[in-house]
BASE-340554 format. One line per field, with one value per residue: residue number from 1; chain; x, y, z of N, C-alpha, C in turn. Coordinates in Angstrom, 2 decimals, padded with zeros to 5 digits. Example, Ala and Ser with C-alpha at 12.3 -4.5 7.8 and 13.67 -1.06 7.14 Angstrom:
// residues 2
bavo = [1|2] .
lumti = [A|A] .
n.x = [013.19|012.85] .
n.y = [-005.69|-002.25] .
n.z = [007.80|007.08] .
ca.x = [012.30|013.67] .
ca.y = [-004.50|-001.06] .
ca.z = [007.80|007.14] .
c.x = [013.20|012.90] .
c.y = [-003.30|000.03] .
c.z = [007.80|007.87] .
//
This chain:
// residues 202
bavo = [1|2|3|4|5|6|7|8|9|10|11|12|13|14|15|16|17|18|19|20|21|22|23|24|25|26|27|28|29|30|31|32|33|34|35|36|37|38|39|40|41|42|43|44|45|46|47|48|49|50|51|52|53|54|55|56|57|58|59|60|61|62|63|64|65|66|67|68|69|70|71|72|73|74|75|76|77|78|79|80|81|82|83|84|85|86|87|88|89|90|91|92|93|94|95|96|97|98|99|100|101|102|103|104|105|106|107|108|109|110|111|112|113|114|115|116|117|118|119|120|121|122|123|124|125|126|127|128|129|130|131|132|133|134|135|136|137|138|139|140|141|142|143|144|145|146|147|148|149|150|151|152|153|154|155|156|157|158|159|160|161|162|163|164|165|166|167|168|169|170|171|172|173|174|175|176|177|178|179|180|181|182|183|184|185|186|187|188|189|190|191|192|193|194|195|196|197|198|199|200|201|202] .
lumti = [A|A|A|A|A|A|A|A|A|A|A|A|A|A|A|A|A|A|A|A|A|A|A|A|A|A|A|A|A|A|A|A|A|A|A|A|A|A|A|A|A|A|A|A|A|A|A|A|A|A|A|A|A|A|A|A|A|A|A|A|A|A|A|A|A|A|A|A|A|A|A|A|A|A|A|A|A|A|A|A|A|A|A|A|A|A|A|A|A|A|A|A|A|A|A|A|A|A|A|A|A|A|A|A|A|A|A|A|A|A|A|A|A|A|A|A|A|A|A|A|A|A|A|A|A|A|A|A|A|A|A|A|A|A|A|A|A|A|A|A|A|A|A|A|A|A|A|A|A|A|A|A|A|A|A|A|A|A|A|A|A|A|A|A|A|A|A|A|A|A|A|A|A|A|A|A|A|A|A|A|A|A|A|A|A|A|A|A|A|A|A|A|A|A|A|A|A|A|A|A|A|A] .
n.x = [141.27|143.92|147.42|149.91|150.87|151.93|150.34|148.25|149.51|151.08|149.84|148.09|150.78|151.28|148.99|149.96|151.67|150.48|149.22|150.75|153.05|153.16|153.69|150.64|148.96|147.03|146.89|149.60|149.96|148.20|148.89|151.38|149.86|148.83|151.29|151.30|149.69|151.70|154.11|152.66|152.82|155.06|154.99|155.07|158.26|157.98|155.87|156.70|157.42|155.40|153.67|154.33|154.22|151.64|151.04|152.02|150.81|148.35|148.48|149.31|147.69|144.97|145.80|145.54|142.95|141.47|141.18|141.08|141.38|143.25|145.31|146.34|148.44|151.27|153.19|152.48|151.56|154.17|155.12|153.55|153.93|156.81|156.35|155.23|157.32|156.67|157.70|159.56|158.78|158.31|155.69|154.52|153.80|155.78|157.46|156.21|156.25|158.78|159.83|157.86|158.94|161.34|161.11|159.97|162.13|163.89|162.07|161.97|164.63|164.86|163.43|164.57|167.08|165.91|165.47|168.06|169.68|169.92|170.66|170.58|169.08|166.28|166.41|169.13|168.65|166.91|168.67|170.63|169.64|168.69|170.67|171.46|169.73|167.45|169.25|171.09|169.82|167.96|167.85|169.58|167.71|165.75|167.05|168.05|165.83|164.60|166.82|166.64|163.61|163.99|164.75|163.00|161.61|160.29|160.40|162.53|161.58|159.13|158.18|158.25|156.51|154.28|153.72|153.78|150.74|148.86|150.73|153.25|156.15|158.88|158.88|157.00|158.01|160.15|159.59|158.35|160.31|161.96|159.81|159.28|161.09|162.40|160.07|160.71|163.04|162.52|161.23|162.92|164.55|163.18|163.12|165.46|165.92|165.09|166.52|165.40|165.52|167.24|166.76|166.81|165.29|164.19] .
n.y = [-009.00|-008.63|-009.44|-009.77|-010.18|-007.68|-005.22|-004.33|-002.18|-001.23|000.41|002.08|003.52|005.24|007.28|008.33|010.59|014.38|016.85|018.85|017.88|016.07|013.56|011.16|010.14|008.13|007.07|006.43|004.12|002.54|001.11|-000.21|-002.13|-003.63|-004.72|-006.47|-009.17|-010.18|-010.73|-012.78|-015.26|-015.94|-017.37|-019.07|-017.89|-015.55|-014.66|-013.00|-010.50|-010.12|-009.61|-007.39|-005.42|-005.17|-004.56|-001.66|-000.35|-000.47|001.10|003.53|004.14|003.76|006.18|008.55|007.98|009.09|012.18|012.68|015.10|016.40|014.94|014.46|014.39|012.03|012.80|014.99|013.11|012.43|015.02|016.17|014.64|014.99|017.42|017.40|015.78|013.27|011.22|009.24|007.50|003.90|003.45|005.11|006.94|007.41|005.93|003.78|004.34|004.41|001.81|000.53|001.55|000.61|-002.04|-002.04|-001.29|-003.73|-005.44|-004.21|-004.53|-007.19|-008.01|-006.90|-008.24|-010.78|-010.41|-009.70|-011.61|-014.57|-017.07|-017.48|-018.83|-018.51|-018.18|-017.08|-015.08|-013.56|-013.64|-011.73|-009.67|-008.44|-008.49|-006.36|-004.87|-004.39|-006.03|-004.12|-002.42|-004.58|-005.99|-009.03|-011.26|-010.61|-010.62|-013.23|-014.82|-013.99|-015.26|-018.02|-018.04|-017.57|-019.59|-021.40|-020.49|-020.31|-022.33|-021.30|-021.04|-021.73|-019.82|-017.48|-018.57|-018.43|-015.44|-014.36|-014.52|-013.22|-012.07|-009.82|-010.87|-009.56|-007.30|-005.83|-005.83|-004.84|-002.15|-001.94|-001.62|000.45|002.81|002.95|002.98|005.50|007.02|005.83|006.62|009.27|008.65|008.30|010.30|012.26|011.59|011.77|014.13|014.83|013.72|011.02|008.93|006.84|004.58|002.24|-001.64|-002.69] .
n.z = [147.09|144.36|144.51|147.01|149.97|150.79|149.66|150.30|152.71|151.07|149.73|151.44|152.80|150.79|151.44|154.30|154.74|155.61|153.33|153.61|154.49|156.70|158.76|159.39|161.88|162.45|159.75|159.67|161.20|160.39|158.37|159.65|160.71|158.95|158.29|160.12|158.74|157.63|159.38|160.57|159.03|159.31|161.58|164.89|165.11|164.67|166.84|169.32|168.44|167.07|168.95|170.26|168.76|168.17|170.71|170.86|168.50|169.59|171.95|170.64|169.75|171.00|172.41|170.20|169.56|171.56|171.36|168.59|166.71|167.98|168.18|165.43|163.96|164.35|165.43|167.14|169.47|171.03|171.24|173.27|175.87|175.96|176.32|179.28|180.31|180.76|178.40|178.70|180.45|180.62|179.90|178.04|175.27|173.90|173.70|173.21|170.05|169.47|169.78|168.44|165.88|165.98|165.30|163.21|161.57|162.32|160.37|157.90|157.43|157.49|155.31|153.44|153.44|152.77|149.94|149.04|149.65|148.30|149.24|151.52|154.65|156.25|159.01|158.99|157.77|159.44|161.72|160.94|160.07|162.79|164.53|163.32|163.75|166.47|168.03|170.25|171.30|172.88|176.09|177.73|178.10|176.14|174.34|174.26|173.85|172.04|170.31|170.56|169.69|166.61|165.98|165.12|162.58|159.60|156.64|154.28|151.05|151.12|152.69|151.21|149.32|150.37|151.01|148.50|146.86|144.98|143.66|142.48|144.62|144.79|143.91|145.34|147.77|147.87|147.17|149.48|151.06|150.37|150.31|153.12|154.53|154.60|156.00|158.63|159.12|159.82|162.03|163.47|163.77|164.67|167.31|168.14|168.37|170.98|171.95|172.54|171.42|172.14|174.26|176.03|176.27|179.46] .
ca.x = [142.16|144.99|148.31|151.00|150.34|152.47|149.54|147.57|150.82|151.97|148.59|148.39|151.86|150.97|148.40|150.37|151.82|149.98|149.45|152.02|154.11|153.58|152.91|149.61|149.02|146.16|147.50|150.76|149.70|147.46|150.58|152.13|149.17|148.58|152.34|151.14|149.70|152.98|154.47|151.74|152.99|156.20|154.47|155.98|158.93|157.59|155.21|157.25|157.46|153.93|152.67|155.53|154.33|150.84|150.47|152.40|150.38|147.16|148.69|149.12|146.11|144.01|146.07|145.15|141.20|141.16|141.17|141.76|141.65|145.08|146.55|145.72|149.79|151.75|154.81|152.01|151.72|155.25|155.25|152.55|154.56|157.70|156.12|154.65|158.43|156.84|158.13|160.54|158.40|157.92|154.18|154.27|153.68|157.14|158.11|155.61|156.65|160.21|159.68|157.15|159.58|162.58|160.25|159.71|163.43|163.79|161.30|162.39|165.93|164.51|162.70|165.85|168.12|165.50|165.67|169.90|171.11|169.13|171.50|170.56|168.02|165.49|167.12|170.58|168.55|166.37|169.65|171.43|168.66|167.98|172.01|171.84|168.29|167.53|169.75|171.87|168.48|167.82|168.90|170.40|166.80|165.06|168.12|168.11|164.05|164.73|167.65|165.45|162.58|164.46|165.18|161.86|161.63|159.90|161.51|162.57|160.76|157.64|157.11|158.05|155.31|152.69|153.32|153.26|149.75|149.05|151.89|154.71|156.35|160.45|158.77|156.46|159.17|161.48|158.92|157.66|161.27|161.98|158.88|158.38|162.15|162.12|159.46|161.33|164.11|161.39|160.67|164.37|165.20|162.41|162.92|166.28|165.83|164.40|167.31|164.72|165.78|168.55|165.97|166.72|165.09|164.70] .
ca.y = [-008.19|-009.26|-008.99|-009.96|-009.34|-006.15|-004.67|-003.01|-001.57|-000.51|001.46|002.78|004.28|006.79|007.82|008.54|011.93|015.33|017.65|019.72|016.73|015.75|011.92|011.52|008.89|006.80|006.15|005.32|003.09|001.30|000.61|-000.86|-003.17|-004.40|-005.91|-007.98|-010.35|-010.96|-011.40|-014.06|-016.20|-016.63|-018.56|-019.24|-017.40|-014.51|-014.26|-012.05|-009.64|-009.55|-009.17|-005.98|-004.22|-004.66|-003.91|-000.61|000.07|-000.45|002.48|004.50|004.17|004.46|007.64|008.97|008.31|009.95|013.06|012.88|016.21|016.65|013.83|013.87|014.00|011.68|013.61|015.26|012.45|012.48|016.20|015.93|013.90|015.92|019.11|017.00|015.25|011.62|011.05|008.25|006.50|002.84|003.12|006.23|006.74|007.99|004.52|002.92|005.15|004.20|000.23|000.18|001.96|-000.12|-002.96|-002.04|-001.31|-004.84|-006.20|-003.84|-004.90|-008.64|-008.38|-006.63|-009.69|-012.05|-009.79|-009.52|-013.04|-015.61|-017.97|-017.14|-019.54|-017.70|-017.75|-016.35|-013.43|-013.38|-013.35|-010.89|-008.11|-008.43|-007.65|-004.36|-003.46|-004.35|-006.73|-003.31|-001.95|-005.26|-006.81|-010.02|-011.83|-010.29|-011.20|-014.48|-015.09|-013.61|-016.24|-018.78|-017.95|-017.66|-021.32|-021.55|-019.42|-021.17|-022.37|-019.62|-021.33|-021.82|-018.81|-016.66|-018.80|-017.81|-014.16|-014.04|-014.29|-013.05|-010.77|-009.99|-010.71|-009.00|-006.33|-005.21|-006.42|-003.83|-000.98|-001.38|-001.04|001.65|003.82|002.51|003.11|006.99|007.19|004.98|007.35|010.37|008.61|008.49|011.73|013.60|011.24|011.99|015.92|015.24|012.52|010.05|007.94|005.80|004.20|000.39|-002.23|-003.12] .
ca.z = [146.26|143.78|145.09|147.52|150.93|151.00|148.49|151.42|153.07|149.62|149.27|153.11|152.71|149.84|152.69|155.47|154.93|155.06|152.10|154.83|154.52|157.90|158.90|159.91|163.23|161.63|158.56|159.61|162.15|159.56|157.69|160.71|161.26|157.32|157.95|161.10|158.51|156.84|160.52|160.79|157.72|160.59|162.46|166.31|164.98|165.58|167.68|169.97|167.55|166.57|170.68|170.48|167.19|168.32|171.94|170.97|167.64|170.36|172.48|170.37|168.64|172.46|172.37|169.31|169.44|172.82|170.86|167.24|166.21|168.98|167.95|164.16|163.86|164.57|166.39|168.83|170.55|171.61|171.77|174.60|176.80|176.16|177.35|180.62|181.52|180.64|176.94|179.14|181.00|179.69|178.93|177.35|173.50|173.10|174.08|172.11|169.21|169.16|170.07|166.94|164.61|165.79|165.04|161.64|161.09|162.08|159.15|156.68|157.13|157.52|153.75|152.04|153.25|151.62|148.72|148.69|150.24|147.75|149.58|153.15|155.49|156.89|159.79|158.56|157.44|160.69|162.74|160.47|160.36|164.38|165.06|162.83|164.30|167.62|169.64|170.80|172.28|173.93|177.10|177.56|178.38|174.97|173.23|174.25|173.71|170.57|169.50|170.78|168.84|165.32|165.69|164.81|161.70|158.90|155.77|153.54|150.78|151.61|153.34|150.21|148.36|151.26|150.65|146.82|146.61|143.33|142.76|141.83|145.60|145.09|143.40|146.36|148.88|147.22|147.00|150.57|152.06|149.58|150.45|154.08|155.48|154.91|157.37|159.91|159.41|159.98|163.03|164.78|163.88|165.25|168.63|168.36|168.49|171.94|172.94|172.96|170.50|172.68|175.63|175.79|176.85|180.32] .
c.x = [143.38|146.06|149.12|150.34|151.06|151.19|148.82|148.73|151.21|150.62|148.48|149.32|151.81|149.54|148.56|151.00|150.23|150.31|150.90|153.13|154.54|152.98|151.72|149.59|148.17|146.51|148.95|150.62|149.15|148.25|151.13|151.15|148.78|149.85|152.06|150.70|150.79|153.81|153.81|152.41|154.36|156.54|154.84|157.41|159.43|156.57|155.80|157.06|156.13|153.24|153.02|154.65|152.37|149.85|151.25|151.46|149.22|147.38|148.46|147.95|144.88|144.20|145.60|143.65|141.10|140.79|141.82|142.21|143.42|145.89|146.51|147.13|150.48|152.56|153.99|151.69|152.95|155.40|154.57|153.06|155.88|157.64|155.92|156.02|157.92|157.28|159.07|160.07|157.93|156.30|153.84|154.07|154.54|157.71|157.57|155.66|157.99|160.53|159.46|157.99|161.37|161.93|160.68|161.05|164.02|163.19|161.58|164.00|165.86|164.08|164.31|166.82|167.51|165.74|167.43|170.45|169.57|169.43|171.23|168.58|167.35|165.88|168.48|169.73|167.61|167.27|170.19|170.50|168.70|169.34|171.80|170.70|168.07|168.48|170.39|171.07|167.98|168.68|168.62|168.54|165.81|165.93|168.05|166.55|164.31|166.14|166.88|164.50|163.32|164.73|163.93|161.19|161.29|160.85|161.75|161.62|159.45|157.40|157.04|156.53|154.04|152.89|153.01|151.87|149.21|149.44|153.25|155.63|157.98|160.12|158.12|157.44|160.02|161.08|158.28|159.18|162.28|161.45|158.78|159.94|162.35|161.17|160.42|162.71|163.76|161.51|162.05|164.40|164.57|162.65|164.42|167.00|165.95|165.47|166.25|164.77|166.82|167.78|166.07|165.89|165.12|165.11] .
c.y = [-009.02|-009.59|-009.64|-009.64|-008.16|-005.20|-003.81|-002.13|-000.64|000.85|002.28|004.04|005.78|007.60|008.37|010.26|013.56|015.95|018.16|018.92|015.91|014.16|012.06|010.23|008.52|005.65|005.64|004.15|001.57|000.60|-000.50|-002.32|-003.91|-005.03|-006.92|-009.04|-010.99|-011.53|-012.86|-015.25|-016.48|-017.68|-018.31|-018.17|-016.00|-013.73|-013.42|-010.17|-008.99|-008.63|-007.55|-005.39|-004.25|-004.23|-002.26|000.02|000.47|001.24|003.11|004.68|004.69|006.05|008.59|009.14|009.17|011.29|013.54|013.66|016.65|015.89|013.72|013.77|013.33|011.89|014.04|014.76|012.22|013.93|016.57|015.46|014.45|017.17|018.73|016.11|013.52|010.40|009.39|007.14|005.25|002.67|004.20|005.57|006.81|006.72|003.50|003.06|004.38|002.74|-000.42|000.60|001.14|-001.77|-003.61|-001.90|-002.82|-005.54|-005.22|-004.82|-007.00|-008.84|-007.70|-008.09|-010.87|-011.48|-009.59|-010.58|-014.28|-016.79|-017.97|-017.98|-017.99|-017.26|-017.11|-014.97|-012.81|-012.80|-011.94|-009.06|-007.84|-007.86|-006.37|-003.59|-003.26|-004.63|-005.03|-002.63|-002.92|-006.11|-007.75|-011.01|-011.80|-010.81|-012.65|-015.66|-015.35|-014.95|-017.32|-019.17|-017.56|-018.93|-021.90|-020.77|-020.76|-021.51|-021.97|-019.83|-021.02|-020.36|-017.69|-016.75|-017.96|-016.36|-013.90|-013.85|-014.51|-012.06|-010.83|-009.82|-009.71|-007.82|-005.60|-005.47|-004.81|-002.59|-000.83|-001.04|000.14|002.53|003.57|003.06|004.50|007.42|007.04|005.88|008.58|010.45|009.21|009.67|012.92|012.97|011.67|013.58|016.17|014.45|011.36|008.90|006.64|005.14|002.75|-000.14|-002.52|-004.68] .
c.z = [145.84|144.78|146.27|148.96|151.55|150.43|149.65|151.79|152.40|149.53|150.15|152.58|151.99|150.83|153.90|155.74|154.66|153.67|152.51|154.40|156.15|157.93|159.94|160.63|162.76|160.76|158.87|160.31|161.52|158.73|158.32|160.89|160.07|157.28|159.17|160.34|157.83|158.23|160.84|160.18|158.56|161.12|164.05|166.52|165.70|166.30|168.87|169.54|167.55|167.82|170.21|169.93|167.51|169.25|171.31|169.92|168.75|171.39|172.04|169.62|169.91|172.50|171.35|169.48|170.88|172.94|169.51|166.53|166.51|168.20|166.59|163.62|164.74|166.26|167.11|169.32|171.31|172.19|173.15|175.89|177.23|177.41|179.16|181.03|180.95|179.22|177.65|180.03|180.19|178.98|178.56|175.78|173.01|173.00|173.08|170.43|168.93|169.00|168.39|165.70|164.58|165.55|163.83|160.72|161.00|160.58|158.00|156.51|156.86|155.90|153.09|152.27|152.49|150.20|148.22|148.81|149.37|148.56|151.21|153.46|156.10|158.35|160.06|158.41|158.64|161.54|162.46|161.05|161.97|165.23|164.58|163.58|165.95|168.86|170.42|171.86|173.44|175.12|177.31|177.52|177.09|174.24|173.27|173.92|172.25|169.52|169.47|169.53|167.22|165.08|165.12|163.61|160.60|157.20|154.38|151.76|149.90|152.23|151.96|149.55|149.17|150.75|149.70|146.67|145.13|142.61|142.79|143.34|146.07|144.66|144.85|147.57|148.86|147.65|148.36|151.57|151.71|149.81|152.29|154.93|155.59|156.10|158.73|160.21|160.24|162.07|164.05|164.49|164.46|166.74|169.02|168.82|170.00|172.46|173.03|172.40|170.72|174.06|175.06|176.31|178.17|180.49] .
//
């Protein structure tokens, strides 16, 4: 297929809500996992990242097939855990839920700085996004992995060229953190209903 490698993502996305308007746990998930190959194009960078976004996608996805019909939304996999007290334990879904969507807040905020700072190393806009998204969630040992591993961030470039493909790459850039961050908002605010939305790192 033509296109950029946002172009699946971009297509996913218009898939993810119900008629209802509810987000449906498949499709968003598949979303989540059509940007691991743009994580890829990283390199070393972030491979941290990638493990994160897709041991948690894997959860929740075990969770989901376990009974699809239950789980065919999203939010009742958190709701499930709520009702049973374990919404807080680290290998819950609620956990894997919130990890994966502060993830993705990360890489949205990571593609608008390539898209706003023409002037910014890949690692200026690596660093920048990772203060507003995660570091506050992580402790001192993730944070410091994580500085680490941006030193290693490829060069801003070249990696644009890899994604382009054969499209138009600021245009789909634009339109996936345009259509893709409403969700991510979706997500905190329903975890936030429950308080669940402030669980750091250990």
């Amino acid at each position: 297929m033509e296109g950029t490698v946002f172009a699946p993502a971009l297509e996913g996305i218009k898939h993810v809500k119900s008629e209802q308007g509810e987000i449906l746990s498949q499709p968003f998930l598949d979303v989540c996992k059509h940007i691991l190959p743009v994580i890829d194009k990283f390199g070393a960078a972030m491979a941290l990242v990638k493990a994160d976004i897709g041991g948690n996608i894997s959860r929740l996805e075990s969770k989901y097939t376990s009974n699809s019909t239950r789980f065919n939304y999203l939010y009742s996999l958190v709701q499930v855990e709520v009702e049973t007290k374990t919404a807080k334990s680290s290998s819950s879904c609620t956990n894997g839920l919130l990890w994966l969507t502060r993830a993705m807040d990360f890489l949205v905020a990571l593609f608008q700085n390539l898209l706003d700072h023409e002037d910014w190393s890949m690692s200026q806009a690596c660093t920048d996004a990772y203060t507003k998204t995660l570091k506050k969630w992580h402790g001192w040992l993730a944070s410091s992995s994580f500085t680490v591993a941006m030193k290693l961030a490829p060069d801003r470039k070249k990696f644009m060229e890899v994604l382009q493909g054969g499209g138009d790459i600021k245009t789909d850039i634009q339109q996936f953190c345009t259509t893709f961050s409403p969700l991510l908002e979706e997500n905190h605010k329903f975890l936030a209903r429950f308080g669940l939305d402030d669980m750091k790192a250990s």
